[in-house]
N, C-alpha and C positions, 0 to 999 in steps of 0.2 A: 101418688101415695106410696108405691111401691120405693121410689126412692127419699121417699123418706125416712120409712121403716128401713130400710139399710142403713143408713143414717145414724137414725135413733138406736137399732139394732148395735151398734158397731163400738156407740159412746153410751155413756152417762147423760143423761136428761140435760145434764147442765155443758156437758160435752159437747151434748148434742146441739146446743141454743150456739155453743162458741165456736162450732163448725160452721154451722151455717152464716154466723155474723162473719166469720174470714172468709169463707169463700164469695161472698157478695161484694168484701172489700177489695179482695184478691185477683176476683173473677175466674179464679181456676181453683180449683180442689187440691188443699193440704195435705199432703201425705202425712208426718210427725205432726199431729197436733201438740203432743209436748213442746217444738222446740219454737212452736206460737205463742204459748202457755208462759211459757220464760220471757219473751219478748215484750210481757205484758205486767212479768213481776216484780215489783218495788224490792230493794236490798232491804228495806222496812219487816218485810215478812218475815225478815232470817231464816229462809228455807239455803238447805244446804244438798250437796248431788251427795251417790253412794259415796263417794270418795272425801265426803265431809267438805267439799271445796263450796263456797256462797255461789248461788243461784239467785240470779236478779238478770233486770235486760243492759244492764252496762257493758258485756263483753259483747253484746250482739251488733249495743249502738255503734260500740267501737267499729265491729266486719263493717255491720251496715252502712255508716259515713265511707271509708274505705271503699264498696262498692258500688254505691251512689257516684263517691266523683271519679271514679274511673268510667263509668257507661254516660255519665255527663259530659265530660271529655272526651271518650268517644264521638260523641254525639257530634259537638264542638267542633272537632276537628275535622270530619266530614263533611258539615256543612256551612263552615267559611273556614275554602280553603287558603285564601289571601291572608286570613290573622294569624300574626306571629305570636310567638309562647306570649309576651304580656299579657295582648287582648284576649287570648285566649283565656288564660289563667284568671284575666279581672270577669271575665262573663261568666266562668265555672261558680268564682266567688257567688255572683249574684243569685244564681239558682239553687245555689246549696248555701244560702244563708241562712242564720238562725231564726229570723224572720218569717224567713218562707218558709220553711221546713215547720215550724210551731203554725203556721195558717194553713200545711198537706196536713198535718197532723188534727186538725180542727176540722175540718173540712171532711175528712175520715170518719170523723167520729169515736176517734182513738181512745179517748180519756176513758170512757165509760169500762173500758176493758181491762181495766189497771187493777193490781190488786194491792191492795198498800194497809197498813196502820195508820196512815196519816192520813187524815182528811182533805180527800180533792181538793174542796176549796182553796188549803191551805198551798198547796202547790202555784207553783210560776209558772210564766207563759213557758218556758221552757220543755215544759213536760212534754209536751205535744209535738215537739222537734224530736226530742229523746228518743219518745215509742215511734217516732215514725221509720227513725234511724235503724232501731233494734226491727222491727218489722221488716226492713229491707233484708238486713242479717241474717234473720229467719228465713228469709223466701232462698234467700243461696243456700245454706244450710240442708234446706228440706229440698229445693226442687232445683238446686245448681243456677248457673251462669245465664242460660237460655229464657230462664222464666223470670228471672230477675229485670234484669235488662225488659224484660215485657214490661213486668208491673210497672218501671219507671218508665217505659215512655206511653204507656196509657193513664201514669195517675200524674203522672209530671210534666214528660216532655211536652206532648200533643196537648196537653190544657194551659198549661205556664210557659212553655220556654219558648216567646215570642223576640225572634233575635233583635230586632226593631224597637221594641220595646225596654229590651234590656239595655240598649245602648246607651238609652238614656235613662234608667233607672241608678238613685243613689244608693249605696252601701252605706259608707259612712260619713256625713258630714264633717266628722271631726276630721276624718285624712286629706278631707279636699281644703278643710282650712291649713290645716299644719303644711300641707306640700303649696299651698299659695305661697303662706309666711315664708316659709324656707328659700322658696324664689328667689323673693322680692326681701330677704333677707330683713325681715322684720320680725321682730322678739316678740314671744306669747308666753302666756300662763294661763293656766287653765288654778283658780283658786278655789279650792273641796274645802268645804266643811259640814259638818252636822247640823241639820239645821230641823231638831225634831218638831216644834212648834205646838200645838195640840195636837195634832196628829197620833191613831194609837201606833202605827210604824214609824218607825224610824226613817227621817229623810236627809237628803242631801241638796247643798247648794252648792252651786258654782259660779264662779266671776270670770268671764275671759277677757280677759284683757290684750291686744294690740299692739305694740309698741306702748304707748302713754294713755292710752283711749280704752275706758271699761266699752266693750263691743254688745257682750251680752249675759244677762243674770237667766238662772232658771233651778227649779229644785225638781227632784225628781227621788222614788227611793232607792236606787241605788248612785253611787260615782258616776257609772258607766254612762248612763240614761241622764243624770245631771250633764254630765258633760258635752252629750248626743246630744240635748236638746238646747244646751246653749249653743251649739255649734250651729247648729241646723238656723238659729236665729244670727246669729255672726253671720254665718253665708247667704242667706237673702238680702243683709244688710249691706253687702259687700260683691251681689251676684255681676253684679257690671263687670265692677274689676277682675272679680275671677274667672269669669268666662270669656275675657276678652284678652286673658294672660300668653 
């Protein structure tokens, strides 16, 4: 009780509720609660610092991605010492993907802690990579280099970053098709269009085509994701040959 009342003593009620949710996430005690506070704030708010400059977590995401793959890389290179900058670099990929990072971010329990105009729901998987990133930012910010590197390899490395694992996990399907094609010197297109349908979002389709051969169709709402997922169907269609390349 006593250290609660210091706690509670130190913040604001509501302070005090977002101390306690960071340090459970954190596992160590926040010093700047403000520069968590930020880490957590939508550009939606339009809150601005003394100096009139926009306060949101986008400058933090920026540190944090930045700090992320350096202590990944660290990591990396410590513990295969035989992989050269490629393999290296493709493994970094994989653990600081958008993917992964929106699943730490979920996993967290991030979202809840956001302060925005816009309605959660309304937000993309995205989000959750974003605040995870700004949260790193934060933790060098407030408690430097040393704690940093903690938090990630107790909320990342030592739970996710299974090198075995990773060796055979995909990024992107779409690269393993194109660096086939490119090979074996065979022509692709990747055909986008809009393809709203009844749907209340707006979606997209795609045709990829082969040399002469439609490989695979798929819709999805965004390009990106259209193209991912036709791809993703093109290379199972195709896994013999590309794996045997």
């Amino acid at each position: 009780m006593k250290l609660s009342s210091k706690i509670f003593n130190s913040h604001p009620s509501t302070d005090g509720d977002f101390f306690l949710g960071m340090k459970r996430i954190l596992g160590f005690k926040p010093k700047d609660l403000s520069v968590y506070k930020t880490a957590f704030l939508h550009r939606s708010m339009n809150q601005k610092d003394a100096n009139g400059n926009p306060m949101n977590y986008e400058r933090l995401e920026f540190l944090g991605d930045s700090m992320l793959g350096t202590i990944i890389s660290r990591h990396l290179y410590n513990e295969v010492p035989e992989g050269d900058e490629g393999y290296l670099t493709k493994m970094r990929s994989k653990v600081v993907s958008r993917k992964h990072l929106n699943e730490l971010g979920k996993d967290l329990g991030l979202l809840k802690y956001v302060e925005s105009r816009i309605p959660k729901t309304h937000f993309g998987e995205n989000i959750h990579g974003n605040v995870f990133e700004a949260l790193v930012g934060a933790i060098y910010l407030d408690r430097g280099y040393t704690y940093c590197e903690k938090f990630i390899q107790n909320r990342v490395i030592e739970p996710y970053v299974d090198i075995e694992q990773l060796e055979g996990k995909v990024i992107s399907y779409k690269s393993l098709v194109i660096e086939w094609c490119q090979k074996q010197k065979k022509p692709f297109n990747y055909n986008v269009y809009e393809d709203t349908g009844k749907d209340e979002l707006k979606h997209f389709a795609v045709k990829l085509s082969i040399g002469d051969r439609l490989m695979a169709k798929a819709r999805a709402t965004s390009k990106k994701k259209a193209e991912e997922k036709a791809s993703k169907r093109a290379y199972f269609a195709l896994q013999s040959k590309i794996e045997n390349r």
